[in-house]
C-alpha positions as CSV (number, residue, x, y, z in Angstrom):
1,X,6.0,-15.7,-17.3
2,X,9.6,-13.6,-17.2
3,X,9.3,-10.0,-17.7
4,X,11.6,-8.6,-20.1
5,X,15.3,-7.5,-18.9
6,X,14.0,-3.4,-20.0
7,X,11.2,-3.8,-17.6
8,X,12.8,-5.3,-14.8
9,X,15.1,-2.3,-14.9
10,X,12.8,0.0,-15.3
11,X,10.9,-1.5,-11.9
12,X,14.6,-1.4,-10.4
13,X,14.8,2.5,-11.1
14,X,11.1,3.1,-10.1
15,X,10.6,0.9,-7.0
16,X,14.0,2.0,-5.9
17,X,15.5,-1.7,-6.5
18,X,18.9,-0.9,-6.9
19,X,21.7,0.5,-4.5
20,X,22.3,4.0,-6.0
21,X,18.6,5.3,-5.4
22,X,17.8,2.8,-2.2
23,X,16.0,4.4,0.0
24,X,18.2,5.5,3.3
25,X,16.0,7.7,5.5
26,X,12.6,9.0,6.3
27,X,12.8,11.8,3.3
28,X,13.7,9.8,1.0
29,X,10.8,6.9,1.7
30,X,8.2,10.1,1.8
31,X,9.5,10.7,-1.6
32,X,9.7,7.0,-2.8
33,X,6.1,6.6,-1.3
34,X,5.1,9.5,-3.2
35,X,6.5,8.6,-6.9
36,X,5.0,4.9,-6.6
37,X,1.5,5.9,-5.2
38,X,1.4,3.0,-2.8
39,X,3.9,0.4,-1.7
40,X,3.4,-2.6,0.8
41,X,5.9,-1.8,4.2
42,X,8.2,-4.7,4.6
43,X,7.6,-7.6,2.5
44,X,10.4,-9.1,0.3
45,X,10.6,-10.2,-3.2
46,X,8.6,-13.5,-2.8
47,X,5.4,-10.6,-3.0
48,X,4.7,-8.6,-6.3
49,X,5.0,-4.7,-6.0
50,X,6.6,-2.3,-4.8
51,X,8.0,-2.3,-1.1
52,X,9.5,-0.1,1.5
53,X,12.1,-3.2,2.4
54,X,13.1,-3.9,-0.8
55,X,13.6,-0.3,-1.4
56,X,16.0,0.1,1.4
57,X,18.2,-2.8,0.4
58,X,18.7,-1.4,-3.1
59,X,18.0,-4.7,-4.8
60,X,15.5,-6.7,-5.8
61,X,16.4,-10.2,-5.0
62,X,16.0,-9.6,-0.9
63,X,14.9,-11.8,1.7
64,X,13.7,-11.3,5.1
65,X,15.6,-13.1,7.1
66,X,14.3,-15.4,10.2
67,X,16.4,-13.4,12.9
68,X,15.5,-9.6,11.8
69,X,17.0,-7.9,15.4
70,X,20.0,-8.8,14.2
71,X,19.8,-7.5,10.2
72,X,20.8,-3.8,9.7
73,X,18.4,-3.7,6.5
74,X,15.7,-5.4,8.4
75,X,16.3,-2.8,11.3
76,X,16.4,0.0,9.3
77,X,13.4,-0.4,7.4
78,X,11.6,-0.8,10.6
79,X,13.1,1.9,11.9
80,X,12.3,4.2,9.1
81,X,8.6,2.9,8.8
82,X,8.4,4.0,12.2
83,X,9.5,7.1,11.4
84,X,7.4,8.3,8.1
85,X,4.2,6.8,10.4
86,X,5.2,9.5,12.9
87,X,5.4,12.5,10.4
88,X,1.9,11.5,9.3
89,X,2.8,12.8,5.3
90,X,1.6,9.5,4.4
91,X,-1.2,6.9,5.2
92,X,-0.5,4.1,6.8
93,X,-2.3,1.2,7.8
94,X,-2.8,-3.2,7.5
95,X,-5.3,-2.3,4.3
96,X,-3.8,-4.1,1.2
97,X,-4.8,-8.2,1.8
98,X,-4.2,-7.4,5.2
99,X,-0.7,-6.4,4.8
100,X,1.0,-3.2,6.3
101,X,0.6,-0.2,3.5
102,X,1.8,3.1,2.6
103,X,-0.7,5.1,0.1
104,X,0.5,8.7,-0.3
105,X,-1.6,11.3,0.3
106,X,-2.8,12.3,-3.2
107,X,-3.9,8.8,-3.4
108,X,-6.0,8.6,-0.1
109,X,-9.5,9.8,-1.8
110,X,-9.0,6.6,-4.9
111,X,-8.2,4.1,-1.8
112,X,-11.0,5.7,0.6
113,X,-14.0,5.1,-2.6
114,X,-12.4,1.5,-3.4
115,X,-12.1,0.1,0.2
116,X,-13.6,2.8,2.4
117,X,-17.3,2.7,4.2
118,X,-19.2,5.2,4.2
119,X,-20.8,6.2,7.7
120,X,-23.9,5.3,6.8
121,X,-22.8,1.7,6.3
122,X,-21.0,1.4,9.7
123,X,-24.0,-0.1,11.4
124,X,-24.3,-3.0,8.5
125,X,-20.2,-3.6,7.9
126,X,-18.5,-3.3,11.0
127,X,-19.0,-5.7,13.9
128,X,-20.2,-4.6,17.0
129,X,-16.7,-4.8,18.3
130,X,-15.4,-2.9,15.5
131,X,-18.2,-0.1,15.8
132,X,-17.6,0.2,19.8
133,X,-13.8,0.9,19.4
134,X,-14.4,3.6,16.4
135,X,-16.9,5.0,18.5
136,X,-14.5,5.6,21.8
137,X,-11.6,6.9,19.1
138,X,-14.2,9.2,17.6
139,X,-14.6,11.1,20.7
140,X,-11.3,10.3,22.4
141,X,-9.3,11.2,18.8
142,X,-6.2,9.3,20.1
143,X,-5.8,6.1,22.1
144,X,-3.0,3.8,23.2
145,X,-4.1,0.1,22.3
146,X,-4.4,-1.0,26.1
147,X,-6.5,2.2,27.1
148,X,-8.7,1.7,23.9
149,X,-9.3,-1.5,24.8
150,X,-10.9,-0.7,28.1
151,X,-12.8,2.1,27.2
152,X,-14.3,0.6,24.4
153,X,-15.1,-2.5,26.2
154,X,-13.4,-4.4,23.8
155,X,-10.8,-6.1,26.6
156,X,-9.9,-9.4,25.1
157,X,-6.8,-9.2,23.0
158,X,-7.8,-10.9,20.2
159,X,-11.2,-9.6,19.8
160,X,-9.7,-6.4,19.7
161,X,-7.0,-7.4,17.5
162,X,-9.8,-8.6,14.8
163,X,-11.9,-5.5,15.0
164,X,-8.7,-3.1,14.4
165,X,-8.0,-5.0,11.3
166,X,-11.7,-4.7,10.2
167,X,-11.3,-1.2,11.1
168,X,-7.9,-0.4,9.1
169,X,-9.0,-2.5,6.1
170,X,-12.0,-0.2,6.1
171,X,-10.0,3.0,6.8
172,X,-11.5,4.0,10.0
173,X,-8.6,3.7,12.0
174,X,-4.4,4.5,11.5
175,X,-1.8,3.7,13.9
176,X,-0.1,7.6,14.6
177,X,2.6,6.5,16.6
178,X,4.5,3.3,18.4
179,X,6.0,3.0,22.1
180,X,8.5,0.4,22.8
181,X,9.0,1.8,26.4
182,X,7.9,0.9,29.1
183,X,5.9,-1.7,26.9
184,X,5.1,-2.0,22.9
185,X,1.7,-0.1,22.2
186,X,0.7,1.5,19.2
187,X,-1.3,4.9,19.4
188,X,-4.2,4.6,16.9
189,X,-5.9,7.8,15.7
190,X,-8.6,8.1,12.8
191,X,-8.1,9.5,9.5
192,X,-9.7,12.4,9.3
193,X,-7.2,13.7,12.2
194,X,-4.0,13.7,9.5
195,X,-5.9,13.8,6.6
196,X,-9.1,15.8,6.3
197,X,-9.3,17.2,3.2
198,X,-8.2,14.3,1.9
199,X,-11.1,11.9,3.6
200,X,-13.5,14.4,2.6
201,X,-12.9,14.2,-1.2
202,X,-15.6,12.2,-3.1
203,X,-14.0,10.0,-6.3
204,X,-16.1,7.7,-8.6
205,X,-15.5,3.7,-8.1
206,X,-14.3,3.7,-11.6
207,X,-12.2,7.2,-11.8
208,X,-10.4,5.7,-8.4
209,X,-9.9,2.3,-10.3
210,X,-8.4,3.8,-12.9
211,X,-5.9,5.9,-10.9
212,X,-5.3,3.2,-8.9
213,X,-4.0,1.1,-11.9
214,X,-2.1,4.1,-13.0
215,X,0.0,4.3,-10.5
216,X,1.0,1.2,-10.4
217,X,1.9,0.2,-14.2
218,X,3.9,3.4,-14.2
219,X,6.0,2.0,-11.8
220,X,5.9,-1.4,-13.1
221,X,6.2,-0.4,-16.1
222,X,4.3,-3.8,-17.5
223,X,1.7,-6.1,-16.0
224,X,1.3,-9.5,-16.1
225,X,-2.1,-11.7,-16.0
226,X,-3.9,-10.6,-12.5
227,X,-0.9,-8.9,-10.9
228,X,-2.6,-6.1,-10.1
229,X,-4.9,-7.9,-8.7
230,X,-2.6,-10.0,-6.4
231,X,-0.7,-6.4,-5.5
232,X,-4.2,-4.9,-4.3
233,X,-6.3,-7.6,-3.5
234,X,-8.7,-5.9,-5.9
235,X,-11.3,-8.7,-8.0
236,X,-10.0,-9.4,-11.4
237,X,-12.8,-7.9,-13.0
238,X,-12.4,-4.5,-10.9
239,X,-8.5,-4.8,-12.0
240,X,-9.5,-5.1,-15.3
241,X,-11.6,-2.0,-15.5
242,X,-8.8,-0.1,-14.1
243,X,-6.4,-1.2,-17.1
244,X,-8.8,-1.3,-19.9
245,X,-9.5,2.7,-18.5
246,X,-5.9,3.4,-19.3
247,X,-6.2,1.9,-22.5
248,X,-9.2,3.8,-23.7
249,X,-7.1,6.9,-22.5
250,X,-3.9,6.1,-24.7
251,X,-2.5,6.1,-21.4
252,X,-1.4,2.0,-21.7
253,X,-1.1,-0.7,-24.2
254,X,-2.8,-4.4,-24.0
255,X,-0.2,-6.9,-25.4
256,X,-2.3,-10.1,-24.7
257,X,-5.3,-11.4,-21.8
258,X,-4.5,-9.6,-19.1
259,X,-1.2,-8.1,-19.8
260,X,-0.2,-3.9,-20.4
261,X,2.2,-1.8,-20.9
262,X,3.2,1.9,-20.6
263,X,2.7,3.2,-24.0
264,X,5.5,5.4,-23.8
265,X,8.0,1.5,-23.6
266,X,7.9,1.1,-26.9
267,X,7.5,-2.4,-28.5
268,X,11.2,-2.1,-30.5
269,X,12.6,-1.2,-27.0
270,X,11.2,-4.6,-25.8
271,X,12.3,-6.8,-29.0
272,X,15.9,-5.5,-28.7
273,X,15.7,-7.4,-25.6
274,X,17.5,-11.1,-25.8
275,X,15.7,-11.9,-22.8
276,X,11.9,-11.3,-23.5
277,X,9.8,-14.0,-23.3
278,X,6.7,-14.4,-26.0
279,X,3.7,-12.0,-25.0
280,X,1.2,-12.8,-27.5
């Protein structure tokens, strides 16, 4: 299903998909991070959602290309994801389907109740890998990836690699900063070092759904049948109680199964556009 022309545009002025408000630096991705909620880092428009690459090339037709070294967009948006990773104003992370995420801070508590684990849940959850390495970075605070690996025991790459993804899925773990020289390492750090007020805030399931779902339909402006679901990786049913929440609240509109609206986009500003497809 096509979205209407009014709701594309308002997507391009939201998610920064167009080259007068592209992002250009670190400031202005804190504040495009911010105004969204949560944004995946450098995935192109085959994927739903808001994104940090897309937001940097101003438009919302880009592609990653095969040979990124050599694309100035592509080394930009790298370069500035470093950057707002190092300023720790935002959390990052592989959390959303496994994909690299940016969830601003006001948003950390709603993301910690929906995918977090509470510490008393550790022991059944995590693997034992996964529960060896949070316990070194617990008491170490900050770790380079190779040191981490041997002080947590966890030496063979990709055993480590599979526990750190547990780990950030569940957010236990965050990647502070990156080192090219003398070889490519991330530091990894845990939450509650940037964020502790934040970690510490308790947020119903449902009252985190709900904002959740907020944030993104404002900057969508519309959703179609389980896209917030494919954004998130959220269940349909757990999607659905986010939306249905904002219509109880006046907050959105359901057009059809599965599909709302801002009720502030009014319906004649959708009819007066030739190019809206049937929503009923």
């Amino acid at each position: 299903m096509l979205l209407p022309a009014a709701i594309e545009a308002h997507r391009d002025n939201s998610w920064r998909r167009d080259p007068e408000n592209r992002v250009e630096d670190v400031y202005s991705a804190e504040r495009f991070i911010k105004d969204v909620g949560f944004c995946s880092t450098l995935t192109d428009s085959r994927r739903p959602g808001p994104s940090l690459y897309l937001a940097v090339c101003g438009r919302r037709d880009a592609h990653v290309p095969r040979n990124v070294q050599k694309d100035p967009e592509s080394r930009l948006a790298w370069t500035i994801k470093d950057e707002v990773m190092r300023r720790g104003r935002c959390f990052y992370g592989k959390l959303l389907r496994g994909q690299a995420t940016f969830i601003a801070s006001s948003l950390i508590p709603c993301f910690n109740s929906v995918w977090g684990t509470p510490r008393n849940r550790e022991n059944k959850v995590l693997s034992k890998d996964a529960q060896a390495i949070l316990k070194t970075l617990r008491s170490e605070w900050e770790m380079a990836s190779r040191d981490l690996r041997q002080a947590s025991g966890v030496s063979e790459r990709a055993r480590f690699d599979k526990a750190m993804a547990q780990l950030q899925k569940a957010l236990k773990v965050i990647p502070s900063d990156v080192l090219y020289e003398p070889s490519f390492t991330y530091i990894w750090t845990i939450p509650e070092a940037r964020f502790p007020d934040e970690m510490k805030l308790a947020v119903e399931r449902e009252e985190a759904l709900k904002e959740i779902a907020r944030c993104y339909l404002m900057g969508a402006g519309m959703t179609l049948r389980g896209e917030l679901a494919r954004v998130t990786g959220l269940s349909p049913p757990e999607a659905g109680l986010g939306n249905w929440a904002l219509v109880d609240e006046g907050f959105a509109e359901r057009l059809g199964p599965g599909i709302y609206k801002l009720a502030q986009i009014t319906e004649d500003h959708l009819r007066s556009d030739s190019s809206e497809v049937s929503l009923i």
